[in-house]
N, C-alpha and C positions, 0 to 999 in steps of 0.2 A: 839975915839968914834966908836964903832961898824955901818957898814950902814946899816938902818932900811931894803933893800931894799934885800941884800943878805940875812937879819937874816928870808926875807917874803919868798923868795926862797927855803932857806936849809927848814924850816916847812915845803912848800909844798912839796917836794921834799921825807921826811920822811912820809908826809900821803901819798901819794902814793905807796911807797915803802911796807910801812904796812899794806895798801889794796890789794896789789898784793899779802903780804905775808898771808895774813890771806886766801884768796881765796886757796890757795895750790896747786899751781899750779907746774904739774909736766911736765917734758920734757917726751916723749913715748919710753917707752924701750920695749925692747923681753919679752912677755910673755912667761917666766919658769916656773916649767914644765909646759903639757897640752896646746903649741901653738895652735892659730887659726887658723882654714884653712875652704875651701869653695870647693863646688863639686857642678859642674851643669849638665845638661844634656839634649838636644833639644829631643820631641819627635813629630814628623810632622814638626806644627811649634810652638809648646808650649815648654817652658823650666819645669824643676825644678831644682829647687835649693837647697844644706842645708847646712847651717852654721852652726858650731859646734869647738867642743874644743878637743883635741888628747891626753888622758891621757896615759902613756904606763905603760907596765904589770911590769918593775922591779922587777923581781922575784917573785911577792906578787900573793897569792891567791885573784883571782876575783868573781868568781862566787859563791855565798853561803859568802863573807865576804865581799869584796870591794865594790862590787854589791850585796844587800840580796837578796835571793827570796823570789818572791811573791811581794806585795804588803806593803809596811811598813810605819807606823806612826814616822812622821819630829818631831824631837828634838823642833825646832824652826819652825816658821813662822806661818803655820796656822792651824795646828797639825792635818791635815789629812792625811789615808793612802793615800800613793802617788806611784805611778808610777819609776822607775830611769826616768835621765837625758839624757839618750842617749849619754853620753860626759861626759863635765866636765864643770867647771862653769858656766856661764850662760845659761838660755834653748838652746836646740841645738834646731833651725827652721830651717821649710821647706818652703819655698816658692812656688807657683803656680801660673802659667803665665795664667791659663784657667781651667775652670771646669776640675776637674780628678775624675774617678771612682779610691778609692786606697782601698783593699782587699772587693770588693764588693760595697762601700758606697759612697756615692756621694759627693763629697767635694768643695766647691766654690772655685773661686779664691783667692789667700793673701798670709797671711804669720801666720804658725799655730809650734805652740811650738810644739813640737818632741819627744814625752816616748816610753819606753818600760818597759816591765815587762819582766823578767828572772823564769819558775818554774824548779824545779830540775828536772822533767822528760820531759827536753827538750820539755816544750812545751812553748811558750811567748802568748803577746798582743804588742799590737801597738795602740799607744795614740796618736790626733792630738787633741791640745787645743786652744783655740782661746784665750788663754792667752799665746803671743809669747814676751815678754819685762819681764820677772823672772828670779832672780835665781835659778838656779837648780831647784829642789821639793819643797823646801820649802813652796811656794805660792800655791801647785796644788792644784785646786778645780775640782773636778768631774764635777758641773752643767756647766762648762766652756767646756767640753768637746766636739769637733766636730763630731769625731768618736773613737768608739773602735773596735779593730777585733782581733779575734787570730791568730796566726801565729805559725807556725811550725821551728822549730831552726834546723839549719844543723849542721855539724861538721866542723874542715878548717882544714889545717893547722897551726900553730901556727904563731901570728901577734901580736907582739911588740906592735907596736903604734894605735891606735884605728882609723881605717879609715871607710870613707863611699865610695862608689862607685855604679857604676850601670854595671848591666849585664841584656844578654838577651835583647837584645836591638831589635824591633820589627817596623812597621813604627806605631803602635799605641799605646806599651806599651813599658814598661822594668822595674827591678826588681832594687829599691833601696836596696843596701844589706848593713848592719853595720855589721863591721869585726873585731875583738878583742879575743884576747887571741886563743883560738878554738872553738868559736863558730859564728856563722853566723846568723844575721838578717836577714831576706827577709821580703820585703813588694813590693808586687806587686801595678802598679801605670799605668792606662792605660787614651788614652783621644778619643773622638770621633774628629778625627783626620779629616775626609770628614767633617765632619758638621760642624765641626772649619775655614775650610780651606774657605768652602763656604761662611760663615759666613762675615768671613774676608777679602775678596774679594770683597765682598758688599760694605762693608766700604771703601775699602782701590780706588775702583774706585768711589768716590763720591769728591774723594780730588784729588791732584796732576797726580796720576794714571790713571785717569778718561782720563786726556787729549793727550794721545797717542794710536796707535793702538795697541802696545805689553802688555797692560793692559789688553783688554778685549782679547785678541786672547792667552794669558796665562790662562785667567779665564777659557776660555771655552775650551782650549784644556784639564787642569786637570778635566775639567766634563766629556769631552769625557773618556780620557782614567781611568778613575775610575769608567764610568759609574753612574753619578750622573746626575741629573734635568736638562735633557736634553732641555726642553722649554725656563729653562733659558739663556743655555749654546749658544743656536739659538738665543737670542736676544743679547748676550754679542758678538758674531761674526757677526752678522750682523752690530755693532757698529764697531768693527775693517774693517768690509769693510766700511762701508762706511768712514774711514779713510783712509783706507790704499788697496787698493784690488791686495793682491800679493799672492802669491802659498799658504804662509803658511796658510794665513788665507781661503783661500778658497779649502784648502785639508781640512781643519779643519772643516769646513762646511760640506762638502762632506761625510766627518766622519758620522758627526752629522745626517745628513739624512738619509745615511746608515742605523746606528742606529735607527732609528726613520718607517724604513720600507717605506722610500721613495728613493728606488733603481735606478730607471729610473733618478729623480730628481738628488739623487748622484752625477751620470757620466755625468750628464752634467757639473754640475760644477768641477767635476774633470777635463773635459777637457779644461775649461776656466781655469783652475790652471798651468796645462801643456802649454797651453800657455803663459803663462807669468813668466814662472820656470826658472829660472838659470843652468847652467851648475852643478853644485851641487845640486843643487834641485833635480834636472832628476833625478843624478845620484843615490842619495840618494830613492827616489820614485821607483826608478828602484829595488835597495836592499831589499826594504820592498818588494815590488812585487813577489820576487826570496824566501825570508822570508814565504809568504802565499803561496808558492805553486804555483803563478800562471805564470808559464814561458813563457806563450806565452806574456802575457802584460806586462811583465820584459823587452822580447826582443824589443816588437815594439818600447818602450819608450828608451830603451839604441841605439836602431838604431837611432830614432829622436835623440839624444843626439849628436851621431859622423856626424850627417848631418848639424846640428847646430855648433857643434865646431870640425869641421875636422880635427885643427891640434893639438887635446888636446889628448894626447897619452895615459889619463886617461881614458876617454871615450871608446877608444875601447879596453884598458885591461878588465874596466868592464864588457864591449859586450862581449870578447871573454871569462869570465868567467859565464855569463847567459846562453851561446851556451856548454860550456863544462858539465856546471851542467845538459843542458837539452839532453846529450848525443852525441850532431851533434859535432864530431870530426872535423870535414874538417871546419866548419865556425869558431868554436873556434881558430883553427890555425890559418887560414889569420887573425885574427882579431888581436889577441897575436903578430904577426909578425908585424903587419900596427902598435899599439902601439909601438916597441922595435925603427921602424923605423923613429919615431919623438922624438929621443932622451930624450924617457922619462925621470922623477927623478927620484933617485937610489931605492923608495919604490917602483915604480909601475914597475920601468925595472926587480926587483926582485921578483915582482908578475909574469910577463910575464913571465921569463924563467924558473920559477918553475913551472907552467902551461906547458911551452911546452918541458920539461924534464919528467913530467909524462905521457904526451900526445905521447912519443916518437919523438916528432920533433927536439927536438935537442942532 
């Protein structure tokens, strides 16, 4: 007699079997031809992205057959003229990490299906749809359309596999280019890269950031040196001092008032920075000094440096090259020699005596 209990087993054992089989489930192999592949690319602090599919030329005519020009009506789907695919199977998307201007038009953040158009007198378009989950053309609807713009096609060299890449890389823009057979796409893709930055800043000190002093003494040193809202940049350092009141943040101050045509107020706080500077600090302060031209406050500040650290053999290579650049041969030397004679390390012994080989001292 069969047991009821193995015959309740094997059943289930075959429904399940036949539910896994029906669902069709495939283990993931290499997509042939036309692999996947992905190109990003930070501009400030925004990415773009685009995903896409790599069809290669195989001998075959592309332009005017593989790819028609103009604009052509789909066999299937929704039988409108459409756009190519920029690729190969599914939409090739662009992703957007932040508002971008892309050839002129203003484009929100997301992720936007990706066309082009090819005409035979090398001229194109460039299509972003906010229909980004389609295959190919088949589905393109114009009223879906984010932006359209023309674009001017270049020539290459000749490229096998249909690649995307960026050039021209700017701290605001750079050119995404699709590159196949011999011809070249450009679409220009730029971001307000200060007013993102500020933006973000905002944010990003309201959370975690907020509770240290290298938060706001970052925020407001990029306002200074980019010259952006400078009132702000005064209360985001006034926030780092009163956490932290050390050189950087109160050269950064000093900046800012600068700026701001409060000159006298400046150097005062410069000098309460200088008080409280590091042997690097000086030194560094001293190079910017030497930088603007101004060698007399180069000098006084690299003197206070070697009276503060006497037997830092950095310090007076630095002196002795603020005294050389400002032509006083005779202090340059002693100084050059007093560093060589605290056994400097091998970068700054090789500063000193290359200094005092041109100086004729040695």
């Amino acid at each position: 007699m069969r047991n009821p209990v193995a015959i309740m087993q094997a059943a289930t054992l075959l429904l399940i079997f036949a539910a896994l089989t029906s669902r069709g489930q495939n283990i993931t192999t290499p997509r042939i031809p036309s692999p996947a592949a992905s190109v990003s690319q930070t501009i400030g602090i925004s990415t773009v992205t685009v995903n896409y599919s790599r069809p290669s030329v195989k001998g075959r005519q592309v332009w005017g057959a593989l790819v028609p020009y103009g604009w052509n009506k789909q066999a299937f789907g929704a039988g409108n003229d459409a756009p190519w695919r920029a690729g190969a199977n599914e939409n090739t998307v662009i992703k957007l990490s932040h508002p971008a201007t892309i050839e002129g038009h203003t484009v929100q953040p997301g992720e936007y299906g990706l066309f082009f158009v090819v005409n035979q007198d090398n001229t194109g378009e460039v299509i972003l749809s906010k229909d980004s989950k389609s295959w190919g053309s088949f589905w393109y609807d114009p009223q879906r359309d984010e932006m359209r713009a023309k674009i001017a096609l270049r020539s290459i060299p000749n490229t096998e596999l249909l690649t995307y890449d960026f050039q021209n890389v700017t701290k605001n823009s750079a050119e995404l280019v699709l590159n196949w057979e011999k011809i070249q796409f450009p679409v220009k893709i730029e971001f307000a890269v200060d007013e993102i930055v500020m933006t973000n800043a905002m944010e990003e000190l309201k959370g975690p950031t907020g509770f240290n002093w290298e938060g706001y003494s970052s925020a407001a040193n990029y306002a200074l040196r980019n010259k952006l809202d400078y009132d702000k940049a005064l209360v985001w350092i006034e926030q780092a001092i009163a956490i932290n009141s050390n050189f950087t943040d109160l050269s950064i101050k000093s900046g800012l008032l600068k700026e701001t045509g409060k000159t006298a107020e400046a150097e005062s706080v410069m000098k309460d920075a200088v008080q409280v500077g590091t042997e690097n600090e000086l030194n560094q302060y001293g190079y910017q000094l030497l930088n603007d031209k101004e060698q007399d406050k180069a000098i006084a500040i690299l003197i206070l440096n070697t009276q503060r650290h006497p037997k830092s053999a950095n310090t007076f290579d630095s002196l002795g090259e603020a005294y050389a650049l400002a032509g006083d041969k005779k202090n340059a030397i002693i100084n050059f020699k007093k560093s060589l004679a605290l056994d400097p390390p091998a970068a700054t012994k090789a500063n000193s005596e290359k200094y005092l080989r041109q100086l004729g001292a040695m």
